[in-house]
N, C-alpha and C positions, 0 to 999 in steps of 0.2 A: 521579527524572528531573527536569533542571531542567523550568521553566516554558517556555522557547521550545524544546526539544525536544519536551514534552509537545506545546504548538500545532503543532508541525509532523509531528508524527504525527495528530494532530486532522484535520489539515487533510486530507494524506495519506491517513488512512482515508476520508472524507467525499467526496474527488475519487471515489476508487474506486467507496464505495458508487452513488453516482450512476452511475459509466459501465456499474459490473456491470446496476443496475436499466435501464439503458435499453438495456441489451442481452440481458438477459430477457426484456422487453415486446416487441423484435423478436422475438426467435424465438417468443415464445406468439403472439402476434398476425399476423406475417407472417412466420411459416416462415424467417424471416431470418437467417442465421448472418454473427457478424459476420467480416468482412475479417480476415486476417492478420498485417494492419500493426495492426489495431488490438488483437489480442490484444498483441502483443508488446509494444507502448505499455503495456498494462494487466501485463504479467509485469517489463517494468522499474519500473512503481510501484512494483508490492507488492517489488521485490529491494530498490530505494532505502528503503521503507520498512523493510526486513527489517536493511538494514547499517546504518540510525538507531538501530533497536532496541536492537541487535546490539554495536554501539559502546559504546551507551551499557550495558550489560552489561558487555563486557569490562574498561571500566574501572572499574566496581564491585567486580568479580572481584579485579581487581588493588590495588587499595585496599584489601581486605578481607583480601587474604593478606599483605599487609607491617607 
């Protein structure tokens, strides 16, 4: 994986982790479930993370069969 796609899965994992944990800390603490907009904010991270990964796979696939 180059070096700036590496950072920006970094980066990308690290956004996440943070929003998952502070919306963990709401529901144990205040029974809080978070809003829907913001699940879905968090389901387009991890997809944008998933077609970075994802990318960058394919075209290793493809290099490797020719």
């Amino acid at each position: 994986m180059s070096q700036t796609k590496r950072e920006q899965v970094i980066s990308h994992l690290r956004y996440l982790r943070q929003e998952l944990r502070e919306m963990h800390l709401d529901i144990n603490q205040d029974g809080l479930f978070p809003e829907p907009g913001e699940l879905r904010g968090m389901m387009a991270q991890m997809e944008a993370l998933l077609e970075l990964v994802e990318g960058n796979t394919r075209i290793q696939s493809n290099s490797e069969a020719a």
